[in-house]
BALUMKOL-244156 format. One record per residue: x, y, z of N, C-alpha, C, O in turn; residue number from 1. Coordinates in Angstrom, 3 decimals. Example, Ala and Ser with C-alpha at 12.3 -4.5 7.8 and 13.67 -1.06 7.14 Angstrom:
2
atom n_X: 13.190 n_Y: -5.690 n_Z: 7.800 ca_X: 12.300 ca_Y: -4.500 ca_Z: 7.800 c_X: 13.200 c_Y: -3.300 c_Z: 7.800 o_X: 14.236 o_Y: -3.319 o_Z: 8.465 i: 1 $
atom n_X: 12.850 n_Y: -2.250 n_Z: 7.080 ca_X: 13.670 ca_Y: -1.060 ca_Z: 7.140 c_X: 12.900 c_Y: 0.030 c_Z: 7.870 o_X: 13.409 o_Y: 1.138 o_Z: 8.039 i: 2 $
***
This chain:
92
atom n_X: -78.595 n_Y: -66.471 n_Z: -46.338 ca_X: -77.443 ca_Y: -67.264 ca_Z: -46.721 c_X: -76.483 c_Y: -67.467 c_Z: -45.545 o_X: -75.767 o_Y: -68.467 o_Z: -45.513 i: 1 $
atom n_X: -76.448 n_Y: -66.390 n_Z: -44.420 ca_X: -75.517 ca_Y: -66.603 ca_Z: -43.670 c_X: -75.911 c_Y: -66.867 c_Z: -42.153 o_X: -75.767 o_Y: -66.202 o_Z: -41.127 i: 2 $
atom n_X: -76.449 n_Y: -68.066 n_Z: -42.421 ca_X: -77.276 ca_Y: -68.708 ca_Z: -41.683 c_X: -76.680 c_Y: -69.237 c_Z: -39.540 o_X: -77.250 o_Y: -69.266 o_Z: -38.449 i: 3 $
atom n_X: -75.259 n_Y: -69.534 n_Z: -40.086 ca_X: -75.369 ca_Y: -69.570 ca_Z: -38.882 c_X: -74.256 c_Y: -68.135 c_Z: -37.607 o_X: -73.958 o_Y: -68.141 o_Z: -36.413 i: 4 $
atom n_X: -74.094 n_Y: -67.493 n_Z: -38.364 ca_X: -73.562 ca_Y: -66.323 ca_Z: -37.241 c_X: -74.242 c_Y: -64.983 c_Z: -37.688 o_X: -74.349 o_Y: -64.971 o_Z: -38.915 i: 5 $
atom n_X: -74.693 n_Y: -63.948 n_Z: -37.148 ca_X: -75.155 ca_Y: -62.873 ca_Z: -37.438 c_X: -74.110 c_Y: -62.454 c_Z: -37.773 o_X: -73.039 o_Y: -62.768 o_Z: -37.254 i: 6 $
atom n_X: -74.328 n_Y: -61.339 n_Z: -39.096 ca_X: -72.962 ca_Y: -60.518 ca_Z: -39.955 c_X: -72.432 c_Y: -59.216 c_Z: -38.743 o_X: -71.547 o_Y: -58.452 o_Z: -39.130 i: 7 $
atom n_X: -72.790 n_Y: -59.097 n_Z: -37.855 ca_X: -72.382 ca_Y: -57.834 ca_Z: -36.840 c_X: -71.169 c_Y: -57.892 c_Z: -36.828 o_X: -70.704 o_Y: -59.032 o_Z: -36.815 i: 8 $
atom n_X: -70.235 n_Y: -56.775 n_Z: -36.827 ca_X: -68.967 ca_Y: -56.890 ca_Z: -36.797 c_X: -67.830 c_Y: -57.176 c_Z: -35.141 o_X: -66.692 o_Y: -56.920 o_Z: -34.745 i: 9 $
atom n_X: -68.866 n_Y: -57.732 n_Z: -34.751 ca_X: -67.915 ca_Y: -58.066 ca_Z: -33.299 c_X: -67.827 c_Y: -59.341 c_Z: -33.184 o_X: -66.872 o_Y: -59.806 o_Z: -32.562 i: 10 $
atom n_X: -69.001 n_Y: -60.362 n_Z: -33.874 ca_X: -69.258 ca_Y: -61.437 ca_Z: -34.262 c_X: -67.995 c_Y: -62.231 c_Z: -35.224 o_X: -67.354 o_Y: -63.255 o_Z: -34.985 i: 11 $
atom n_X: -67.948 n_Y: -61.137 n_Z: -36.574 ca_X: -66.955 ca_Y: -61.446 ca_Z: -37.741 c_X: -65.748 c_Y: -61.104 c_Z: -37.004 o_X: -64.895 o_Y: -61.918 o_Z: -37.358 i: 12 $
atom n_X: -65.221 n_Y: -60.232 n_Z: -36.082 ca_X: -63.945 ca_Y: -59.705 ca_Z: -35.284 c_X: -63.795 c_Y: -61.137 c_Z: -34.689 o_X: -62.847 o_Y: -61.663 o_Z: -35.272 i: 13 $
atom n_X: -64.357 n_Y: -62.024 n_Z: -33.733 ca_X: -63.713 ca_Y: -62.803 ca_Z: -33.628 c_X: -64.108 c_Y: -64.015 c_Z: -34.024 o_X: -64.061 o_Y: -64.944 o_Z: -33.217 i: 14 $
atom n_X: -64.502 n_Y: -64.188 n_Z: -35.151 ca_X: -64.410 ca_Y: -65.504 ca_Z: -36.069 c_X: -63.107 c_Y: -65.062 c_Z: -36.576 o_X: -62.643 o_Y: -66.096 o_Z: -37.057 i: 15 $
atom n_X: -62.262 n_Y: -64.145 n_Z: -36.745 ca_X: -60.792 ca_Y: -63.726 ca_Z: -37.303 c_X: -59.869 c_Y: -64.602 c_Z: -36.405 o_X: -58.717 o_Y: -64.598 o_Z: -36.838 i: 16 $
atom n_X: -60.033 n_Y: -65.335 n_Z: -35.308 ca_X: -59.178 ca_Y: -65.910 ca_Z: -34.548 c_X: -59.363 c_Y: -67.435 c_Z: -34.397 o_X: -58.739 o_Y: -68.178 o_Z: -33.639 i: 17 $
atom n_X: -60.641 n_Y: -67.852 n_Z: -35.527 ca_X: -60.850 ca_Y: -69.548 ca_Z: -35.471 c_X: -59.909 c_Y: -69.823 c_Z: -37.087 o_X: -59.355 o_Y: -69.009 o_Z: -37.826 i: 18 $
atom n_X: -60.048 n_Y: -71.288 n_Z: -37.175 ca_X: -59.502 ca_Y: -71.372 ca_Z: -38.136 c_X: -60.346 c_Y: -72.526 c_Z: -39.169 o_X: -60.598 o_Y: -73.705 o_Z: -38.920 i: 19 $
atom n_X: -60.606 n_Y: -71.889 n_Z: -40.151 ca_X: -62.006 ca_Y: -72.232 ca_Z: -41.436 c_X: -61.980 c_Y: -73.675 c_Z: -41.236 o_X: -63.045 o_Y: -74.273 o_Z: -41.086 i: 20 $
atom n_X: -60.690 n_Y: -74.388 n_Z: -41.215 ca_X: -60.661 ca_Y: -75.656 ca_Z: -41.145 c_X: -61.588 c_Y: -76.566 c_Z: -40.189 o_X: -62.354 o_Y: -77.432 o_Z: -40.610 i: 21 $
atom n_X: -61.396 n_Y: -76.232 n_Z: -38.852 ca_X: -61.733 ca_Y: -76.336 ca_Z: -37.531 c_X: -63.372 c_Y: -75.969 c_Z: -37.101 o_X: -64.228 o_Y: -76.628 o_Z: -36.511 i: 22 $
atom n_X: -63.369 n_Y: -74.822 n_Z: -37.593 ca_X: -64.752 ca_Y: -74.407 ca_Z: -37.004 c_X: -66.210 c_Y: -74.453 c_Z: -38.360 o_X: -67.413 o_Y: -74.310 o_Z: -38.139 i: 23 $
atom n_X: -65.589 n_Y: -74.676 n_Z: -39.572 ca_X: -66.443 ca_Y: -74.667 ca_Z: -40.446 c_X: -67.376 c_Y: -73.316 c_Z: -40.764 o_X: -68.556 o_Y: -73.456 o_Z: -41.084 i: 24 $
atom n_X: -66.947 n_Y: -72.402 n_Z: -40.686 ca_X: -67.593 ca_Y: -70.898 ca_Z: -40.421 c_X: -66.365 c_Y: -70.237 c_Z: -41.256 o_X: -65.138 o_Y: -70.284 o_Z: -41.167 i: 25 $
atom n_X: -67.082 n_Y: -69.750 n_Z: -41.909 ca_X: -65.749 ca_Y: -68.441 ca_Z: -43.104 c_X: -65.580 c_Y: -67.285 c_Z: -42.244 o_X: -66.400 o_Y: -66.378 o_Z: -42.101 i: 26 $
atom n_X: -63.622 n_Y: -67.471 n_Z: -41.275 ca_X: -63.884 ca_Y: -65.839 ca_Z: -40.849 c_X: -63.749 c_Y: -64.276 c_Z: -41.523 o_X: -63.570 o_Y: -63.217 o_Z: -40.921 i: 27 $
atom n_X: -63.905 n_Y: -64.518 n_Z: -43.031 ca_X: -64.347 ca_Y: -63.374 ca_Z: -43.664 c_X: -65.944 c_Y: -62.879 c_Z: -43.623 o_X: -66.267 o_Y: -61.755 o_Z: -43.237 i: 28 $
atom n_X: -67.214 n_Y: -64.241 n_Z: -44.237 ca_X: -68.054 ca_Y: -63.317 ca_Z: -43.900 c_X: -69.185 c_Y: -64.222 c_Z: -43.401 o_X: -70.377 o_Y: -64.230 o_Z: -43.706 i: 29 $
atom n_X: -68.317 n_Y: -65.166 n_Z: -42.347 ca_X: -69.483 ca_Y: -65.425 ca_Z: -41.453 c_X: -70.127 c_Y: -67.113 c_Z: -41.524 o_X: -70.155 o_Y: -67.839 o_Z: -40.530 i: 30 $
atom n_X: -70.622 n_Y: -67.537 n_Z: -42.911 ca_X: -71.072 ca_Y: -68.344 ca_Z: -44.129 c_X: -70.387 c_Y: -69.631 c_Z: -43.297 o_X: -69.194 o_Y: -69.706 o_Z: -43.002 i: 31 $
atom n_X: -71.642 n_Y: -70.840 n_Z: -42.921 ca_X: -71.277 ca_Y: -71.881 ca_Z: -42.918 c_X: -71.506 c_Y: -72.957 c_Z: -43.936 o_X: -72.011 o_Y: -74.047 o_Z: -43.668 i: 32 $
atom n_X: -71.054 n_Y: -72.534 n_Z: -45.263 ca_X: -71.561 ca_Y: -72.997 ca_Z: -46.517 c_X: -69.793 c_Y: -73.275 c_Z: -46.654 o_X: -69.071 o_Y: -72.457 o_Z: -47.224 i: 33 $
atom n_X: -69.309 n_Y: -74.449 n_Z: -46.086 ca_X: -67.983 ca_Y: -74.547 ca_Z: -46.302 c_X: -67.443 c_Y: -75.819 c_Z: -46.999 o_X: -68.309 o_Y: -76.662 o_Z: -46.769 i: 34 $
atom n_X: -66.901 n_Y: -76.139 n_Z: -47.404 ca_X: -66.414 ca_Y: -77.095 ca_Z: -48.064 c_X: -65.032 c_Y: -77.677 c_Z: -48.104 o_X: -64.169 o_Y: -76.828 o_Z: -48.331 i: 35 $
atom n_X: -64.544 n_Y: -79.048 n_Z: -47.924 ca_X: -62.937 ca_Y: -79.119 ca_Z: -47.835 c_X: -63.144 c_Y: -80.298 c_Z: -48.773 o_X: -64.049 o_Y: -81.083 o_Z: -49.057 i: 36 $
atom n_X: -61.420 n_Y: -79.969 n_Z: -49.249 ca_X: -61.200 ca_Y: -80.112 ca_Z: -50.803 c_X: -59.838 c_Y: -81.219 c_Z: -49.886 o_X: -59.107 o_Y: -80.710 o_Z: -49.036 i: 37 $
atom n_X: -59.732 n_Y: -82.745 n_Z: -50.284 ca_X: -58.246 ca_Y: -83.672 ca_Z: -49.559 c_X: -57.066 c_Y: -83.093 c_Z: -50.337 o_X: -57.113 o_Y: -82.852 o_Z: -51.543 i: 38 $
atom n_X: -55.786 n_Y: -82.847 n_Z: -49.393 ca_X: -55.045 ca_Y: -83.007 ca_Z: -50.853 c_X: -54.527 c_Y: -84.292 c_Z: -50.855 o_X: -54.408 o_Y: -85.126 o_Z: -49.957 i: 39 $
atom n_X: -54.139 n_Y: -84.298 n_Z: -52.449 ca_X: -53.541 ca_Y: -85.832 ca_Z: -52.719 c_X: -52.579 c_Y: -85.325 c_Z: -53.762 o_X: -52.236 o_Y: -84.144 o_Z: -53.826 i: 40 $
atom n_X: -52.095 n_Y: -86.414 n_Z: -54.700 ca_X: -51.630 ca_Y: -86.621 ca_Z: -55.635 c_X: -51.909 c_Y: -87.606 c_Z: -56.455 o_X: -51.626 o_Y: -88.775 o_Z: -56.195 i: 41 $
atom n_X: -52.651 n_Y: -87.123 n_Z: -57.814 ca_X: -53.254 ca_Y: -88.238 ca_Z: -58.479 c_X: -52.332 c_Y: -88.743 c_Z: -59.481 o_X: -51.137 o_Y: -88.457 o_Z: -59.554 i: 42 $
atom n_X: -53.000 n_Y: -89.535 n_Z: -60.264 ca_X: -51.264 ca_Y: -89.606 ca_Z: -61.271 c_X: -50.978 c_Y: -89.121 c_Z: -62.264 o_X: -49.863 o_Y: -89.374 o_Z: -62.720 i: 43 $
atom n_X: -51.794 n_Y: -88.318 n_Z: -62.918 ca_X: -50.952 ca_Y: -87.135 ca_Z: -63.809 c_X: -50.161 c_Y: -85.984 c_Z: -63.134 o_X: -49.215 o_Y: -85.416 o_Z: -63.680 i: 44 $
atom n_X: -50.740 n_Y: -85.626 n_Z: -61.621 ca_X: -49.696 ca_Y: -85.046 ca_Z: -60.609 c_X: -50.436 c_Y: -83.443 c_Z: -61.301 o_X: -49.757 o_Y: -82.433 o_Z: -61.114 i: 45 $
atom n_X: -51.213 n_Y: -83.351 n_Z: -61.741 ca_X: -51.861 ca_Y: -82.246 ca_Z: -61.936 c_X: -52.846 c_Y: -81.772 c_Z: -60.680 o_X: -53.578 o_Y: -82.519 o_Z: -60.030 i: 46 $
atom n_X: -52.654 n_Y: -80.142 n_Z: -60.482 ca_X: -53.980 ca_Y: -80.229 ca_Z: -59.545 c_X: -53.217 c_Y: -79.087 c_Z: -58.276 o_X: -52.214 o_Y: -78.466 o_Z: -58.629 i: 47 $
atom n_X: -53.589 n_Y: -78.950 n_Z: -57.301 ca_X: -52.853 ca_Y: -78.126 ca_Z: -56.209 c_X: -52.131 c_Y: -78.484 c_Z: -55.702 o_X: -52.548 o_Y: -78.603 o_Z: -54.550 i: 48 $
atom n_X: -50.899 n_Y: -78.882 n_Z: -55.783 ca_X: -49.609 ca_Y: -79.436 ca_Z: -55.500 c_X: -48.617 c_Y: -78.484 c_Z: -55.457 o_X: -48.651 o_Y: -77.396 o_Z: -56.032 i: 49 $
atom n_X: -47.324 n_Y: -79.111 n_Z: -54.445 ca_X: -45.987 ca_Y: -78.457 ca_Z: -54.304 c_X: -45.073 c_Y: -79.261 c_Z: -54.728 o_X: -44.740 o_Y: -80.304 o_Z: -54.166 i: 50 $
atom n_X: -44.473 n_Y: -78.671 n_Z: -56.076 ca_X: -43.373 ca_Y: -79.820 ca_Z: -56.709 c_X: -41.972 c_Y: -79.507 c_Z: -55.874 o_X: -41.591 o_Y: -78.413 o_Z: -55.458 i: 51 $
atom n_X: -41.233 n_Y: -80.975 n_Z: -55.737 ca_X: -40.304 ca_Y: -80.750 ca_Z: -55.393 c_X: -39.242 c_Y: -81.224 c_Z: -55.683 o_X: -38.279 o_Y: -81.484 o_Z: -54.963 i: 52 $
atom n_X: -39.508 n_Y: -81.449 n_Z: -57.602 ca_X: -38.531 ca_Y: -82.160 ca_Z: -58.179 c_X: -38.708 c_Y: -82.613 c_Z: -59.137 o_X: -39.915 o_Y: -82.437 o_Z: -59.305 i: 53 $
atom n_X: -38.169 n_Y: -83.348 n_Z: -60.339 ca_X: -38.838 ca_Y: -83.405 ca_Z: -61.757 c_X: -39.369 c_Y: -84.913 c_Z: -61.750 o_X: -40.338 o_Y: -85.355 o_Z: -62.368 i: 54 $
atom n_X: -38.226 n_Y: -85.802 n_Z: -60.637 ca_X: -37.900 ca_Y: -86.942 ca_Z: -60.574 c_X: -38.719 c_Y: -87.650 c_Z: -59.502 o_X: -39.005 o_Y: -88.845 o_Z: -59.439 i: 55 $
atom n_X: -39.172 n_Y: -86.222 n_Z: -58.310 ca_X: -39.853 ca_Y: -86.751 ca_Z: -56.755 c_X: -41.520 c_Y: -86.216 c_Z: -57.407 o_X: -41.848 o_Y: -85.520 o_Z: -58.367 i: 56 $
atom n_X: -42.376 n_Y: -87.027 n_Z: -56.214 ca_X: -43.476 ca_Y: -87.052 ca_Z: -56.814 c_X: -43.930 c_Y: -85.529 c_Z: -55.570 o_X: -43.453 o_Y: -85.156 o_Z: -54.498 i: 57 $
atom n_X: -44.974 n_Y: -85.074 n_Z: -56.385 ca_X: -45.157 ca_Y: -83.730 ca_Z: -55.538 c_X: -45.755 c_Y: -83.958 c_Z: -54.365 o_X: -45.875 o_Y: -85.149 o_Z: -54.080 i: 58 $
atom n_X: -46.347 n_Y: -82.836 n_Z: -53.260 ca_X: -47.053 ca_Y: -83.278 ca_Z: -51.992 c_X: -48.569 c_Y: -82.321 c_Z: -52.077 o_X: -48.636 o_Y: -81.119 o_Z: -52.335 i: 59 $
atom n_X: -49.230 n_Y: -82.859 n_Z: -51.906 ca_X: -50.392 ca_Y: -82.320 ca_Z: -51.883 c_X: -50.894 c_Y: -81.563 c_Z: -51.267 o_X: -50.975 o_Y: -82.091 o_Z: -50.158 i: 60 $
atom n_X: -51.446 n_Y: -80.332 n_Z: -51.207 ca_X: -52.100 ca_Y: -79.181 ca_Z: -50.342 c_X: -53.702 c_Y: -79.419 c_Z: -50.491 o_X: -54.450 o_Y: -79.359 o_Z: -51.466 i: 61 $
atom n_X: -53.910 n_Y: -79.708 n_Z: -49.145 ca_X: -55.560 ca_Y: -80.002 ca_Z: -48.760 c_X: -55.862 c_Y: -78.098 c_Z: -48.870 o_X: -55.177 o_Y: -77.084 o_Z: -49.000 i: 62 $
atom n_X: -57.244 n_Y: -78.444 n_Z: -48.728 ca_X: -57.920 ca_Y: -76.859 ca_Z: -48.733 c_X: -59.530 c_Y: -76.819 c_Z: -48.430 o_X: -60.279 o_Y: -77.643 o_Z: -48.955 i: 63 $
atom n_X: -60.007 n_Y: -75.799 n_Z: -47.546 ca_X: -60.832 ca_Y: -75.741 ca_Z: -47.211 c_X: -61.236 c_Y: -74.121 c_Z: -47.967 o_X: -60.381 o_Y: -73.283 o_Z: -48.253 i: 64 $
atom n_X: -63.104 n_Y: -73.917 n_Z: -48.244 ca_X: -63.182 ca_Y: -73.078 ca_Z: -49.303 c_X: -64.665 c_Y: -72.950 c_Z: -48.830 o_X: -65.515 o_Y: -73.807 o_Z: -48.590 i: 65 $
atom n_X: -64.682 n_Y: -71.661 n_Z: -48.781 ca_X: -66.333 ca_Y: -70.814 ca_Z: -48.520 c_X: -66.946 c_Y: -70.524 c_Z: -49.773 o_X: -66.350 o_Y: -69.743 o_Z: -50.515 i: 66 $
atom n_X: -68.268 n_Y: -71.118 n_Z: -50.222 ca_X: -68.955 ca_Y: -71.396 ca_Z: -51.122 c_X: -69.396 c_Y: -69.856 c_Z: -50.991 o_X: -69.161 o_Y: -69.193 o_Z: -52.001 i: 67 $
atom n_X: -69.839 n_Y: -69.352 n_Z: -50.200 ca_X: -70.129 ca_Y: -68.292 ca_Z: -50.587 c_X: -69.662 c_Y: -66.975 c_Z: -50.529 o_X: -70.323 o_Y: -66.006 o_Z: -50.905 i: 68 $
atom n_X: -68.451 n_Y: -66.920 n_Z: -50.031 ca_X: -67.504 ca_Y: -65.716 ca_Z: -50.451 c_X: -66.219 c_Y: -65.742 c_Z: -51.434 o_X: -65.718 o_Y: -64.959 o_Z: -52.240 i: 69 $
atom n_X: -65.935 n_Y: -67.086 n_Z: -50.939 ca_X: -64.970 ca_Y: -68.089 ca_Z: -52.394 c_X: -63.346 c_Y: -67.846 c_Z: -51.073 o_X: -62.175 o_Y: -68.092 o_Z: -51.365 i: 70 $
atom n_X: -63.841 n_Y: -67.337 n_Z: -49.754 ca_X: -62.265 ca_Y: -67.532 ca_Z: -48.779 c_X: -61.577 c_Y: -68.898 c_Z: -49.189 o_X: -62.260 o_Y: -69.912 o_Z: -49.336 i: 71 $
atom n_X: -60.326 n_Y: -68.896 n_Z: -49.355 ca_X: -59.863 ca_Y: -70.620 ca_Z: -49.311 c_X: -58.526 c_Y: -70.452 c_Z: -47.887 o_X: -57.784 o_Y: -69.489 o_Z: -47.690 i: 72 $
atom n_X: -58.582 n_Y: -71.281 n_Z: -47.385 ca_X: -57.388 ca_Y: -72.033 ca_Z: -46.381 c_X: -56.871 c_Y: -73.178 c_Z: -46.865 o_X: -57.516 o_Y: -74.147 o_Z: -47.266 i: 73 $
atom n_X: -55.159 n_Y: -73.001 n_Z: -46.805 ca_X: -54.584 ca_Y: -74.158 ca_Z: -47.936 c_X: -53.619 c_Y: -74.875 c_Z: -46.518 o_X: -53.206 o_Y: -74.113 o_Z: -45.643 i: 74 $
atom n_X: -53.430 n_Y: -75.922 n_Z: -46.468 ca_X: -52.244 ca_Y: -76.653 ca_Z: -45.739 c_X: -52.216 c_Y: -77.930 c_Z: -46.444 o_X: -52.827 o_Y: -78.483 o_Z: -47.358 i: 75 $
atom n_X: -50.849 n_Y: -78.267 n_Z: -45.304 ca_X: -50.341 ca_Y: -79.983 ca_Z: -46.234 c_X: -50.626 c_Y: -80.251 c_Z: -45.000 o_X: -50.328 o_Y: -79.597 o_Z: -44.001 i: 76 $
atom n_X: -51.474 n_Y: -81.671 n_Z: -45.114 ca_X: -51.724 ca_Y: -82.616 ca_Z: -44.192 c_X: -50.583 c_Y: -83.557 c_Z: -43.570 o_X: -50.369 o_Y: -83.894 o_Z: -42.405 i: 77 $
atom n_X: -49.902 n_Y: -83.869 n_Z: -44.823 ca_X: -48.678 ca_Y: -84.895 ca_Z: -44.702 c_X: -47.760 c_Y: -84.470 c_Z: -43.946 o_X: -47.295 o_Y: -83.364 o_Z: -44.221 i: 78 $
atom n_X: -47.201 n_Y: -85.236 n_Z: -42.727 ca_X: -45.526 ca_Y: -84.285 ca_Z: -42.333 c_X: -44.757 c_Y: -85.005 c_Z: -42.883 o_X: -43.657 o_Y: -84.497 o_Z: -42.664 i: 79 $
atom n_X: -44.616 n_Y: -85.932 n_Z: -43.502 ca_X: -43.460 ca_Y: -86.268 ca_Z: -44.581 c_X: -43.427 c_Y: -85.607 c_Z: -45.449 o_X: -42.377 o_Y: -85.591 o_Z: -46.090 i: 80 $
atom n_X: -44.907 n_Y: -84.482 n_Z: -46.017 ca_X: -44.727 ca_Y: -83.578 ca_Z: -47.214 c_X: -44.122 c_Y: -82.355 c_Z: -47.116 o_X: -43.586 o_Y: -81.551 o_Z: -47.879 i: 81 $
atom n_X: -44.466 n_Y: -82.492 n_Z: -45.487 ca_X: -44.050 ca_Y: -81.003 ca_Z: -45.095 c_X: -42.502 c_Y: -81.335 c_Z: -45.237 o_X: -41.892 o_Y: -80.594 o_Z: -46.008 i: 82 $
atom n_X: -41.737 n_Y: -82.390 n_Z: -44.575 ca_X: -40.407 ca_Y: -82.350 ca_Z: -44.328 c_X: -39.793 c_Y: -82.419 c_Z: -45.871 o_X: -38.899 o_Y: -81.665 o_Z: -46.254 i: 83 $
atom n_X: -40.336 n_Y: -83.317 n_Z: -46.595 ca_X: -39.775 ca_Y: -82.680 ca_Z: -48.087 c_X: -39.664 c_Y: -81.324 c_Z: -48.779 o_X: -38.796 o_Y: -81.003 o_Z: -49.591 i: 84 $
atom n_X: -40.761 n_Y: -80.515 n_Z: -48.296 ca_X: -40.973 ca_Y: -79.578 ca_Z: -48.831 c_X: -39.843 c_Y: -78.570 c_Z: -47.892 o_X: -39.048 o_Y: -77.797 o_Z: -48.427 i: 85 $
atom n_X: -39.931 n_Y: -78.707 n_Z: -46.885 ca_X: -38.342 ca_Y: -77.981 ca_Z: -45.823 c_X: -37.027 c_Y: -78.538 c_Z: -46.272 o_X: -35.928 o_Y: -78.006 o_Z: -46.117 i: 86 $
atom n_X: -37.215 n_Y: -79.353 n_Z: -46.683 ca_X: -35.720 ca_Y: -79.863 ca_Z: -47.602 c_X: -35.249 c_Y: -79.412 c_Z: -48.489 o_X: -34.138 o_Y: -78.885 o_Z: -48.526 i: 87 $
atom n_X: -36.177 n_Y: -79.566 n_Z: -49.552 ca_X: -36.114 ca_Y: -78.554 ca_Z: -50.974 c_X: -36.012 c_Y: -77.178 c_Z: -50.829 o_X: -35.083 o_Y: -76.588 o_Z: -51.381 i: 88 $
atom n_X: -37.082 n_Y: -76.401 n_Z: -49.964 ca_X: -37.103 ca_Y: -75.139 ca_Z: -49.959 c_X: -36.758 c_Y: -74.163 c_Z: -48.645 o_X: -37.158 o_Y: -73.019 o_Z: -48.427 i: 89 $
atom n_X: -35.705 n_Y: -75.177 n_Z: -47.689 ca_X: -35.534 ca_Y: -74.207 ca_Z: -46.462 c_X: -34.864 c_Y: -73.186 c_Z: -46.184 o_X: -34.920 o_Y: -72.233 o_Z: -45.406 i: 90 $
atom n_X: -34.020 n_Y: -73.698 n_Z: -47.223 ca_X: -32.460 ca_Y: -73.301 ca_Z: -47.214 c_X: -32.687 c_Y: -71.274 c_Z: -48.039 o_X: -31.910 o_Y: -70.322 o_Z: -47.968 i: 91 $
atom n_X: -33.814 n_Y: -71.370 n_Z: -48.590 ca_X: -34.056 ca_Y: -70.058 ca_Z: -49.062 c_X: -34.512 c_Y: -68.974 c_Z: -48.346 o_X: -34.673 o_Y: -67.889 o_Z: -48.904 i: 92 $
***
């Protein structure tokens, strides 16, 4: 299954310093069985989202996800989502 890095732990030590997104390799256990998930906002607004208001429409968190250990990596693609989301929630 874990086809493209040997599980040795000096191997998995520094896959700890790539990032799942980027390199397509899970640095938990190795597994290039990876998958990325867009974020969006559809229009029931259901789904992995950051609300930032009852009235504003939410911003979407993309995510990347290892099929076979189930690791996920979450970010917002958008920097207008990001800057909404620092608006609403900086000040905390």
């Amino acid at each position: 299954m874990l086809e493209c890095v040997q599980r040795d732990n000096k191997v998995l030590r520094e896959l700890k310093d790539y990032d799942l997104k980027n390199t397509k390799v899970c640095p938990k256990c190795g597994s290039c069985d990876v998958v990325g998930v867009p974020g969006g906002v559809e229009g029931t607004y259901v789904g992995n989202n950051v609300h930032i208001g009852f009235f504003r429409s939410p911003v979407g968190v993309a995510q990347h996800m290892c099929c076979h250990c189930g690791f996920i990596k979450e970010w917002i693609d958008d920097p207008k989502g990001r800057e909404k989301i620092k608006k609403k929630y900086g000040g905390r």
